[in-house]
N, C-alpha and C positions, 0 to 999 in steps of 0.2 A: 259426686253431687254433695252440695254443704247439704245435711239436713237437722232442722230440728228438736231438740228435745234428746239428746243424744244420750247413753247411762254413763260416758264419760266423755270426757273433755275433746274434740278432736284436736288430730295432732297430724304435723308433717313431717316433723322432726324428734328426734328423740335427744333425750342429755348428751349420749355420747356423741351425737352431729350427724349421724348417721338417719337417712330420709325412713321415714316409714310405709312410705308411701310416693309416685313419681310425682316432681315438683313441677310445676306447670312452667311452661317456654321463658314465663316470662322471667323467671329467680334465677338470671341471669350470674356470671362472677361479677360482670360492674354493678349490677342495682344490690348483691348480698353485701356488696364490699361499701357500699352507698348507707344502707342501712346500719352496716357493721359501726359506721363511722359515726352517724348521728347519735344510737344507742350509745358510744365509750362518750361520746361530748357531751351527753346529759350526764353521765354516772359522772364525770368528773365537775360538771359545771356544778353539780350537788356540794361535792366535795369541797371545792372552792367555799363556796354561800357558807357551806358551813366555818371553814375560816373566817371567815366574817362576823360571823353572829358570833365567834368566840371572841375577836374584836372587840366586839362592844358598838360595829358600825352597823349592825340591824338589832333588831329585839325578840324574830320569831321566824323559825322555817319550821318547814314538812317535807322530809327527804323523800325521793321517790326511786333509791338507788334499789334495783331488784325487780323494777317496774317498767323498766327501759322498751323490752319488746311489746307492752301493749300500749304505750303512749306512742310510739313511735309507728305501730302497725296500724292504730288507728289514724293517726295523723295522714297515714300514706295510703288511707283509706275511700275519704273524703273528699270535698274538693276547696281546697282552703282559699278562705277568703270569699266566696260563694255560700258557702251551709254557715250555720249560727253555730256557737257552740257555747254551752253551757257547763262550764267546767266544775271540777271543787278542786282545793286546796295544795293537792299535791298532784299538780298537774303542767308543773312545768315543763317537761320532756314532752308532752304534746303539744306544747305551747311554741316551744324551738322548734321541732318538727311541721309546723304548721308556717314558719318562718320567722315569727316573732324573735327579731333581734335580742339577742343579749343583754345587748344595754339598755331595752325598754324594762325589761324583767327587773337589774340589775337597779335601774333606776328607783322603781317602784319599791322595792324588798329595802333600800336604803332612805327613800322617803324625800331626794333633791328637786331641784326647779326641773330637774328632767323628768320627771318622773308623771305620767299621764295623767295619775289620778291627784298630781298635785297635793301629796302628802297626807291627803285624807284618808287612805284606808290605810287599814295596818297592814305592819310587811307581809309581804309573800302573796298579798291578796290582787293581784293584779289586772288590770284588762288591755283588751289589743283590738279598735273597731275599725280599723282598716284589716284586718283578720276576724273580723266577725268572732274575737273571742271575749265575751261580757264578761263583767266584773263577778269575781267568785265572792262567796259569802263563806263568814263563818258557821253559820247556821246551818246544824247537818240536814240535807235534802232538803234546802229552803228552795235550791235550782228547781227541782223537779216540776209544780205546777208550772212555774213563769215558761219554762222549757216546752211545756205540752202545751201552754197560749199560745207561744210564737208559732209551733209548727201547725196548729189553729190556723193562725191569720194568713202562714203561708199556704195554705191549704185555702182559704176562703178568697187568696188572690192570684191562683193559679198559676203561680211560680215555680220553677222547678229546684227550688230550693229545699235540702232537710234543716233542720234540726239534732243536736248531737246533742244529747246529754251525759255527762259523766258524774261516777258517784262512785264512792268505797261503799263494802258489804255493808259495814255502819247505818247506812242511810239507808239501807230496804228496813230498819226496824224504826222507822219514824212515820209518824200520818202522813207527812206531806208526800213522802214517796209513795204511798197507795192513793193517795188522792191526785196526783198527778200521772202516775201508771193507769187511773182506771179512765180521767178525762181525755187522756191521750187515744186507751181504745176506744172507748166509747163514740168519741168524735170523729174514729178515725186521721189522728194525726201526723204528719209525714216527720214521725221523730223518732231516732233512734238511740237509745239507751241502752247504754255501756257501764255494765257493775265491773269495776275494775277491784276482784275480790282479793285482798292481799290476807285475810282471815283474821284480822288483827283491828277492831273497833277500839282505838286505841286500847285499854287491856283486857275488853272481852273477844274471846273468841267466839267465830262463827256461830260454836256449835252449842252455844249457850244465847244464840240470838235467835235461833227458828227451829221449830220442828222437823222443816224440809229438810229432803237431803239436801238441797243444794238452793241457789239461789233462780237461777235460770225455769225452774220451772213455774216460780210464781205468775209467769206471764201467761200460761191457760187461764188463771182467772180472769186478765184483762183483756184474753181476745184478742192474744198478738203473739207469734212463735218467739220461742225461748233457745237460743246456741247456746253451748258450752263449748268454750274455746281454752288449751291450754294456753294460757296467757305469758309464757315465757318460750312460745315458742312464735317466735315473728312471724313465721309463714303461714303457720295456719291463723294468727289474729290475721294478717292483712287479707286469707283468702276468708276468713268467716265475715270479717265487718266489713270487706269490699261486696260480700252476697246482700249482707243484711243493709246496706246501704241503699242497693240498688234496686232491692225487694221496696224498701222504704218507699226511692225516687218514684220509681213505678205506679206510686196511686194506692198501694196495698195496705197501706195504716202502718202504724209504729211496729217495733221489735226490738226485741232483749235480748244483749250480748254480754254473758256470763264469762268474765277473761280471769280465771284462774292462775293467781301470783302471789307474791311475797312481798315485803317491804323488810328488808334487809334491817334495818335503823330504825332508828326510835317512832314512835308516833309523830312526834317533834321535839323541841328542845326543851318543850314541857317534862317530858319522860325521857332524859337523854339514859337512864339502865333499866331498858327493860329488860334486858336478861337479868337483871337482880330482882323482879318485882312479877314480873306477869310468866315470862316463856323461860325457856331452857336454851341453855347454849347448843344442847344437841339437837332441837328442832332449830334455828338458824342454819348451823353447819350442813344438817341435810340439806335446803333449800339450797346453801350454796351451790351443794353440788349441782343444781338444777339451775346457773343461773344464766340468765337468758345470752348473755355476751359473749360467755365461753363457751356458749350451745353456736353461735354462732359462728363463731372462730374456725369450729371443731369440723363444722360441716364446711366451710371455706378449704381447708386443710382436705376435708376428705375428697372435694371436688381435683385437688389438685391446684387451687388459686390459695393457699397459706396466707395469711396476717403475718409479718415477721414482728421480732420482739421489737427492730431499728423501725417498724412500721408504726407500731403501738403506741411507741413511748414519743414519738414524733408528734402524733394526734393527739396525746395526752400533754404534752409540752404546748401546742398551737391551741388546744382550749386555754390551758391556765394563761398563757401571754393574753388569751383573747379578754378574759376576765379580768384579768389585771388592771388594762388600759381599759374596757368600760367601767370599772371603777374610778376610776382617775377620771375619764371625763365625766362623767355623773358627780362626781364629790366637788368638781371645778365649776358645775351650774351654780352653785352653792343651797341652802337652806331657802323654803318656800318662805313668804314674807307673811304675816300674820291679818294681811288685809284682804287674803284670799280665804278665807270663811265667811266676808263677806260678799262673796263675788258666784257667776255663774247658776244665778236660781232667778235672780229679780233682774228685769231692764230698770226696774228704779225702786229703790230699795226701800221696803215698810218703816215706818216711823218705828217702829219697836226693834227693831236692827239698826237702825241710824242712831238709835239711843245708845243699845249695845256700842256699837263701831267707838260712838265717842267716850263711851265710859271707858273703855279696854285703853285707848289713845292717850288718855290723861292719866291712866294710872301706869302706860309704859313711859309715860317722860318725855320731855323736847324731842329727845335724838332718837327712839326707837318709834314715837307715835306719827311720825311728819307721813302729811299724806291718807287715803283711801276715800273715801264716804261722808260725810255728814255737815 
């Protein structure tokens, strides 16, 4: 039985691969080996983006290499495309996992005509509404209230629909995250929030952000059960967020999944040396040794179904091909045109933007102004 308020993390699996417990029918060798594969294609599609941003063809990522097994557990949690999801920033590995193509992400983080949000938000901040995944904000725990509305309204319209909220440990130290944790119990919400604690607020740590032990217990104040899940281990996130989902579905109000992880890499390209600034190369190192991919492997390996290295490096080859050429076709839509700031708000555009429109028009020139509004 998942339960609770737990004094440590549950686990199914241990670093060395080895179960700690009997893995349920369904942790099949094809769904670990399924898993296995989504997990190394986030770690590398990270990899990749970050080639880029050295480029010079983006302006800002948020790695989320080290984080692979609770974006991925959660994602195979849920029911994509159906529940809402309210993400933050370094949330792309649940965003592919959830299916969101490549080249929509790719598109977005680069800023071309493909690109959904139409060049408007800054890189990395992307959305997917045929995936029911809204636009991320830079504003830490700005998700949190709008997240506890929606599953409000899906609750006041009798949908069997949740609510996913995610959030780094960061954002439990902001109002909006307690005023969206307390509306959500209060009103009994069918929403489910997922601190995906990497311990790392970009250079404060945890343990300079709360008195609690931990983060998972805050949720007795709000009148909704608290998990602790070790968050690098796949099996036990998909069996903790597959209970706390379905506790959610069920009518039962919201709940808090505390998925205990690391973030390998910098906060973003803002702090590309945090080992020279905030942490130590020996607490990374240890984490490595904890990291969710080669826990995976390991227990692959012990079942008797092995990864081979010809297996590895093939999947790692067939992401970067795959990134490659969504760059390519995204870079070949070309640049958004400047007549889309005025577009997509008004059916007919206010005299104070029609001003705007034509000021901008006259001062780009014959060749660049032809055409929009006014």
């Amino acid at each position: 039985m998942i339960q609770p308020f737990t004094a440590q993390p549950i686990r199914f699996v241990a670093e060395d691969g080895q179960p700690t417990q009997p893995l349920p029918e369904r942790y099949t060798p094809e769904l670990l080996r399924e898993l296995h594969r989504q997990m190394l294609q986030g770690r590398e599609f990270d990899r990749k983006l970050i080639t880029l941003l050295r480029q010079g063809r983006t302006s800002f990522y948020a790695q989320a290499s080290g984080m692979e097994a609770t974006q991925i557990g959660l994602a195979r949690s849920i029911r994509a495309g159906h529940d809402w999801v309210w993400g933050y920033y370094r949330d792309q590995v649940l965003a592919l996992g959830l299916g969101v193509p490549m080249f929509t992400l790719i598109s977005q983080c680069l800023g071309t005509n493909s690109d959904l949000c139409r060049g408007r938000q800054m890189p990395h901040h992307f959305s997917a509404r045929e995936h029911g995944f809204v636009s991320i904000s830079s504003s830490i725990a700005s998700q949190v209230p709008p997240a506890a509305g929606s599953a409000m309204a899906q609750k006041y319209l009798g949908t069997d629909e949740i609510t996913v909220c995610t959030f780094g440990d960061g954002a439990t130290s902001e109002g909006d995250w307690h005023a969206g944790m307390n509306m959500a119990g209060a009103n009994g919400a069918p929403c489910l929030f997922v601190c995906e604690n990497n311990q790392w607020a970009i250079s404060t740590h945890i343990r300079h952000q709360t008195a609690s032990e931990n983060v998972h217990v805050k949720a007795r104040a709000y009148g909704m059960p608290g998990f602790y899940v070790d968050g690098n281990d796949i099996v036990a996130v998909m069996e903790v967020c597959t209970h706390a989902a379905e506790w959610v579905r069920a009518g039962n109000g919201p709940a808090l999944v505390e998925c205990l992880t690391y973030r390998v890499g910098s906060h973003s390209n803002a702090d590309s040396d945090a080992e020279k600034h905030y942490r130590t190369r020996d607490e990374v190192d240890e984490w490595l040794g904890r990291d969710p991919i080669s826990r995976i492997e390991k227990l692959l390996e012990d079942l008797g179904h092995p990864v081979s290295s010809e297996e590895r490096a093939d999947l790692i080859a067939q992401t970067h091909r795959q990134v490659d050429e969504d760059v390519r076709r995204a870079e070949a839509t070309g640049q958004p045109d400047w007549r889309i700031m005025f577009e997509d708000v008004y059916s007919d555009l206010p005299d104070h933007l029609r001003e705007q429109a034509n000021f901008l028009r006259a001062e780009m020139g014959p060749e660049l102004g032809q055409g929009g509004q006014g």
